[in-house]
Residue, then its C-alpha position, 0 to 999 in steps of 0.5 A: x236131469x235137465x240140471x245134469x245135462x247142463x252141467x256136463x256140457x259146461x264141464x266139457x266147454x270148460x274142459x275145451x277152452x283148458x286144453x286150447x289155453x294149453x295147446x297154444x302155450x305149449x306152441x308158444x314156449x317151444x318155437x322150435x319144434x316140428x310139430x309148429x307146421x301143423x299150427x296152421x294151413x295159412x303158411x306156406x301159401x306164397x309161392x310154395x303152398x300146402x297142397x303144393x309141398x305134399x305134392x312135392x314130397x310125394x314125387x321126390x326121387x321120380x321127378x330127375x329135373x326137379x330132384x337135380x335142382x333140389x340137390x344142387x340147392x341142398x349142396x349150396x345152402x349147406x354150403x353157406x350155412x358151414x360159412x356162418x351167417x354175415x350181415x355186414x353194416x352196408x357200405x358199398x355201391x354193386x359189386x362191392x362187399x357188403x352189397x354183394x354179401x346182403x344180395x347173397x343172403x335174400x336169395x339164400x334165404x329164400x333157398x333155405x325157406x324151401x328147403x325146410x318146407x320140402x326136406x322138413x329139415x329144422x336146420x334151415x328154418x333155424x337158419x333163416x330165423x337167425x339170419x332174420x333176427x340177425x337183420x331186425x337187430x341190424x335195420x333198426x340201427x340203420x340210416x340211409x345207406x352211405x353212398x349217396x347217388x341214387x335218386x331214392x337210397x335205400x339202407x341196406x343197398x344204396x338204392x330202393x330198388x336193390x333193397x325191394x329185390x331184397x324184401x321180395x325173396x326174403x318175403x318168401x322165406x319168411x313165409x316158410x318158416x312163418x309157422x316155425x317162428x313162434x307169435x312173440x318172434x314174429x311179432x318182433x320180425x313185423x315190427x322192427x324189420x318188415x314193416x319199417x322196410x316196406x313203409x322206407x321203400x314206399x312212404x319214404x321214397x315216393x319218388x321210386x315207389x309212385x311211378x311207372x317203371x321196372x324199379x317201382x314193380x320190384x318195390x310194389x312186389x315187395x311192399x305186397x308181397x311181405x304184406x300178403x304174409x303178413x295178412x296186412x291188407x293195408x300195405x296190399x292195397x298200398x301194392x296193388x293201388x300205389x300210395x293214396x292221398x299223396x300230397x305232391x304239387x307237380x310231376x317231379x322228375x328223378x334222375x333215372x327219368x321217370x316222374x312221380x305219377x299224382x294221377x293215378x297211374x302208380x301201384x302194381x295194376x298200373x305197371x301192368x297196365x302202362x308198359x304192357x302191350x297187349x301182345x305183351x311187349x315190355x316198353x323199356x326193352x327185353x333186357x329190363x323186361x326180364x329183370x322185371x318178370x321176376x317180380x311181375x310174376x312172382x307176386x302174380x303168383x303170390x296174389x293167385x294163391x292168397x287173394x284168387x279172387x282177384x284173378x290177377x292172371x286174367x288182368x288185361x286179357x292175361x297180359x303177364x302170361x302173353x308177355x312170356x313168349x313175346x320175351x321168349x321171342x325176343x331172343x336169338x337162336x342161342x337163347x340171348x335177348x336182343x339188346x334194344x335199348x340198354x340191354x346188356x349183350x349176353x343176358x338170355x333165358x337161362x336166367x334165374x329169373x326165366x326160369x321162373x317165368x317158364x315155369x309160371x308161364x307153364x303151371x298158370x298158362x297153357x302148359x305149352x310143351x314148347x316151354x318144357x324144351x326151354x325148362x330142359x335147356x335151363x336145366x332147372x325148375x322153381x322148387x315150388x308148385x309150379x316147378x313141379x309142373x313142368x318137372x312132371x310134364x317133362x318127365x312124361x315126355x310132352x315136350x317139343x320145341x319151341x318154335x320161334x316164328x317172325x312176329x310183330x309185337x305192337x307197343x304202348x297201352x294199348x298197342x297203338x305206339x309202333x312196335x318191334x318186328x322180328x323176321x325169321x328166315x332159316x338161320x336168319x333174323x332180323x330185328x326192326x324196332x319202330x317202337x315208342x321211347x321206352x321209358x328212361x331206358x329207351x335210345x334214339x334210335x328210330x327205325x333202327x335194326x340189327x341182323x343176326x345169322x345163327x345167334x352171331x350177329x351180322x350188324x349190331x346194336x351196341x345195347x348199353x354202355x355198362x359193366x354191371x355189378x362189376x364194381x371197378x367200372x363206376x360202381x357197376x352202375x351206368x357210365x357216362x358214355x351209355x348217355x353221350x354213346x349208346x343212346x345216341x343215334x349214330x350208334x345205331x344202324x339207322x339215319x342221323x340227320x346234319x349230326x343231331x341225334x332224333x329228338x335232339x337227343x331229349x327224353x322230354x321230346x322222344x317220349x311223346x313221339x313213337x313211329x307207326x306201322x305201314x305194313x307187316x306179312x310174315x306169311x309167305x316164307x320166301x317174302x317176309x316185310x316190315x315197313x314203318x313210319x317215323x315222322x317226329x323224330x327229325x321236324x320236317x323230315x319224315x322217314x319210311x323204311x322198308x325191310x325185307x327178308x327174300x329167300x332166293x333159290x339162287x342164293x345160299x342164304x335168305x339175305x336182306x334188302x332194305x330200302x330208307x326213303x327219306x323226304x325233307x323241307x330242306x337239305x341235309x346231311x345224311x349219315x347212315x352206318x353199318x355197325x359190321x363185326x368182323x375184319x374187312x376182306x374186300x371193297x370196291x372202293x379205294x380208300x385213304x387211311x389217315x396216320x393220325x386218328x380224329x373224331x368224327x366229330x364234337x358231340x351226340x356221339x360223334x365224339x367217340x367215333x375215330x376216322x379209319x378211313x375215307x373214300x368216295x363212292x365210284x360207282x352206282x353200286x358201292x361194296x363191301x365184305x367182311x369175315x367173322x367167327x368163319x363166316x362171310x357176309x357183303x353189302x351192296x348199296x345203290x349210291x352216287x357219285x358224291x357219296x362218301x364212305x367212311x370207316x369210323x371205329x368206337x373209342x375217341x375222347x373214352x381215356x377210361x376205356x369203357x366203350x368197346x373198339x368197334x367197326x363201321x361202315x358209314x355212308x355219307x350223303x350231303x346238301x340233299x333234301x329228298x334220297x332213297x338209300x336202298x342196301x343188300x346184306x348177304x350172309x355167305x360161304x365159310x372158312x375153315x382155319x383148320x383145312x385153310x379153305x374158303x367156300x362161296x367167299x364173293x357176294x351173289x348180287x351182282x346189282x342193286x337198281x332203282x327202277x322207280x320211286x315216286x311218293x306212292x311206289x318205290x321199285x327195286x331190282x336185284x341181279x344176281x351173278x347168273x344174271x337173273x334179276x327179280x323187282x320188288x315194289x312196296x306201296x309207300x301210302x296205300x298199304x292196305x291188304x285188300x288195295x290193287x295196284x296197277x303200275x306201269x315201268x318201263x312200258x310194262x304193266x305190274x297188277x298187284x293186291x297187297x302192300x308190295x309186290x316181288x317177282 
């Protein structure tokens, strides 16, 4: 019996094995059928994952966001795959065709990926395996990319970085058809394609990989991404940890300015790490805090679902999730990003790449209902777990809006390196950077601002002086003038000392100094304050501005007062400029307009500066007032006698036409060692075109006075028209919420405890 049994038993082990053999070569000789997906569960699991696709096919045709966006994907991707694929041998910088045209194709890919994992469709996994095949046939011919400006090339694009972005999408689309491709086809895709594009962007480019900067997250997220559905641990560890054993000598500066890091500060972690605050701000800027998001958290995500153990969104106290609403907070009314450093106008949340911040923040955060508003403003969600999140919360009716409140965002590591204030007042805002350099897209632009009304702003910051991917302009890349203009700190309303720019205009020297904080209260809403402190940026000179946003019953609108002290070891010339937009209505001044047009001077930006006009002030209160998009807008400034005014309008020594033709009023004050500039802006009235009628055209304020300022106390009055007159005191040393402060002007005693004091 005992003999029978073991028989049996081996018969059957044998019987088993057979049919396994079987199975798995039936698999394998016919890659293309559907009954593949159930080879595994491992795939998808990226992005997109198992669960998350039987979920998904679950609730299609009740979830109307979710099912609009699949839709409108399905109508694109059929679109393109009628045209024929195309993968052109690359030739051409941003903008051009081939590099167009290969950027065009990592997102339909991964569109088509989708779509065959949430429709079950084979024609677009046989879509994507062609266009794959089509590529691994291409890249092992390829040398570097022609075009040789970049400080590391890459061979489908003419940097690394465009060839990361490429890898992080298509990473995704490979992931999706990975169980439709069979063994010999995936071996093929590894071996030829993916691994030889993840060690280019990495071994061979050191200089982009092995730092800290938005390029080197998209190249992290990419090598790490491809690595995750690959199962290679080698090339996730090279992600998460940066290149080991990396033999360089000294920091290596590129041409972008950042270093390669030889101690240890490289890999995903580490961009995570350095450029995050802990109130999540990005220290390049808002701009390239959104282009980075994508890769930021798309490979989070990816890290979440394949490696959870690794708890990537509890990293640094969960920065990457805080980081989404300090961006969503560093936008206008309209949604736009304010354009701190080289931030192109115009970019906002409705971006592809916020909506997938929206809807990560959403899925792997809190579910904020605020967010589901701004997923139903953008009209669209991820087609994936996530998307589907925020598809049901808003179908279930658990959104509400998103409040955007005045908030102060600390920069640097550790939230030790200033920051950038944001002081909201019904339609008004007000945008205070007192931030470190950040990074190589940083400007000199020290306590710096901008004001905006309603998402139109009133005083500009220029941002950056590009025409991206607009291939006419310089191969869509950075034009000369974003280093000899927009960086510069005259183009920023700020104080440029004896026409030098801060840190003589030196990356090197502006990267070591950041300003500090003096105080911040947001909570009273009729009195909102910022104050910071710069002190590096000119030696010698240090620099104290305190901004303010007053709502005054006998005002229309909440209007801002800024107060610029500045104390020196020696004389200089102070320029400060108004960056308005609008046309002129009507000053108090006399000016002269010259027949012929000068620059205003030779270099740090001054060069691209015309002289439209020259006055000198006449009064202790200069004004002016302008009109733009039907709204009217007045500066009021203490001044003296010996001011001079100056309208200055971008353009000179620009043959090309790449800067736009933009209007200043600056204020001049020479041979001075310690001053106090001390301004009023309101935003007032309106005109209509269509019924010819101006309303509430005249300013309210009637003065700006210095009552007092000393190194410890710096008193403001201002009157309005009616002849009402309110003071306001700000405490330039000791700022502490819990200080008292007593202080007699003009034989009357103010008692206050806090930073400031306004009655």
């Amino acid at each position: 019996m005992l003999f029978i049994r073991n028989f049996i038993l081996k018969f059957a082990l044998v019987a088993i094995v057979l049919t396994a053999f079987s199975c798995k070569k039936e698999n394998a000789d016919d890659a293309n059928t559907k009954s593949k997906t159930t080879i595994s569960q491992e795939h998808p699991n990226l992005i997109l994952t198992a669960q998350g696709v039987r979920d998904i096919r679950a609730q299609l045709g009740n979830i109307p966001i979710f099912d609009t966006t699949l839709k409108a994907v399905q109508e694109e991707i059929d679109a393109e795959i009628a045209l024929g694929i195309d993968t052109p041998i690359p030739l051409d910088y941003s903008g051009g065709y081939t590099h167009v045209r290969h950027k065009r194709n990592m997102i339909v890919l991964q569109k088509a990926g989708v779509l065959y994992q949430i429709l079950d469709d084979e024609k677009y996994a046989k879509y994507v395996k062609d266009m794959l095949m089509q590529y691994e046939e291409l890249y092992k011919t390829l040398p570097l990319h022609p075009k040789t400006r970049s400080y590391a090339r890459g061979k489908l694009f003419w940097q690394c970085l465009n060839d990361s972005n490429w890898l992080v999408y298509v990473s995704q689309a490979y992931d999706c058809v990975y169980n439709y491709l069979s063994e010999e086809e995936r071996n093929t895709l590894e071996t030829n394609l993916f691994k030889p594009f993840a060690d280019h962007i990495s071994m061979d480019s050191p200089q982009f990989y092995q730092r800290v900067h938005n390029h080197s997250t998209w190249g992290n997220a990419a090598v790490g991404m491809i690595g995750l559905v690959m199962n290679d641990q080698e090339l996730i560890d090279r992600a998460l940890y940066g290149i080991k054993d990396l033999k360089l000598d000294t920091n290596e500066k590129d041409d972008d300015g950042g270093f390669l890091n030889k101690d240890g500060k490289a890999g995903f972690l580490a961009n995570i790490e350095e450029p995050f605050s802990p109130d999540g701000y990005y220290n390049e800027g808002p701009y390239y805090q959104r282009y980075a998001m994508y890769p930021f958290l798309i490979f989070a995500e990816g890290l979440h679902n394949v490696k959870p153990e690794l708890k990537i969104f509890e990293y640094k106290e969960g920065v990457l999730l805080k980081s989404i609403n300090a961006l969503l907070n560093l936008s206008d009314a309209d949604g736009d990003f304010f354009p701190l450093n080289d931030g192109q106008k115009g970019m906002s949340y409705y971006t592809s790449a916020l909506v997938t911040a929206v809807d990560i923040s959403y899925h792997f955060g809190t579910q904020d209902p605020g967010l589901l508003s701004i997923a139903s403003a953008q009209d669209r969600v991820l087609l994936d777990d996530s998307g589907l999140a925020v598809a049901l919360g808003i179908k279930n009716g658990k959104a509400t809006p998103f409040q955007k409140k005045s908030i102060n965002l600390s920069d640097g590591p550790k939230g030790k390196q200033g920051g950038v204030a944001i002081l909201r007042n019904e339609d008004i805002e007000l945008v205070f950077k007192y931030a470190a350099q950040g990074s190589s897209h940083g400007h000199y632009d020290k306590l710096s601002y901008s004001l905006y009304e309603k998402g139109e702003e009133i005083l500009q910051d220029y941002g950056l002086a590009r025409f991206v991917n607009i291939e006419q302009k310089g191969g869509g890349n950075y034009l000369k003038e974003n280093k000899t203009w927009a960086k510069q700190t005259i183009a920023h309303n700020t104080i440029t000392q004896n026409e030098t720019s801060h840190f003589n205009g030196k990356y090197e020297i502006g990267s070591q100094h950041h300003s500090d904080l003096h105080y911040f209260y947001s909570e009273n809403e009729n009195v909102q304050v910022v104050s910071a402190k710069e002190s590096n940026a000119y030696p010698g000179t240090e620099m104290l501005r305190t901004m303010v946003i007053i709502k005054d019953e006998d005002l229309e609108k909440p209007y801002l007062l800024d107060i610029m002290k500045v104390t020196s070891d020696k004389a200089n010339q102070y320029d400060f400029p108004y960056y308005f937009l609008g046309q002129v209505i009507q000053t108090n001044f006399d000016y002269k307009a010259p027949k012929t047009l000068n620059p205003l001077g030779t270099k740090n930006g001054y060069q691209h500066l015309y002289v439209e006009g020259t006055a000198k002030a006449n009064t202790d209160n200069t004004k002016f007032s302008w009109l733009n998009k039907g709204k009217f807008y007045s500066l009021t400034t203490a001044t003296n006698t010996d001011d001079e005014i100056l309208f200055t309008r971008i353009g000179a020594n620009d043959p090309e036409f790449n800067l736009r033709r933009e209007t200043a009023l600056m204020l001049r004050r020479k041979n001075t060692k310690n001053t106090l500039f001390v301004s009023a802006i309101e935003a007032h009235g309106s005109y209509s075109p269509v019924s010819e009628s101006a309303v509430n055209s005249n300013s309210s304020i009637a003065a700006l006075k210095v009552i007092l300022d000393t190194t410890d106390y710096t008193a403001i009055a201002i009157t309005n028209i009616n002849g009402n007159s309110k003071l306001f005191i700000t405490a330039n040393t000791n700022a502490a919420a819990e200080a008292k402060h007593t202080l007699k002007i003009n034989d009357k005693d103010y008692t206050w405890v806090g930073a400031y004091y306004y009655q």
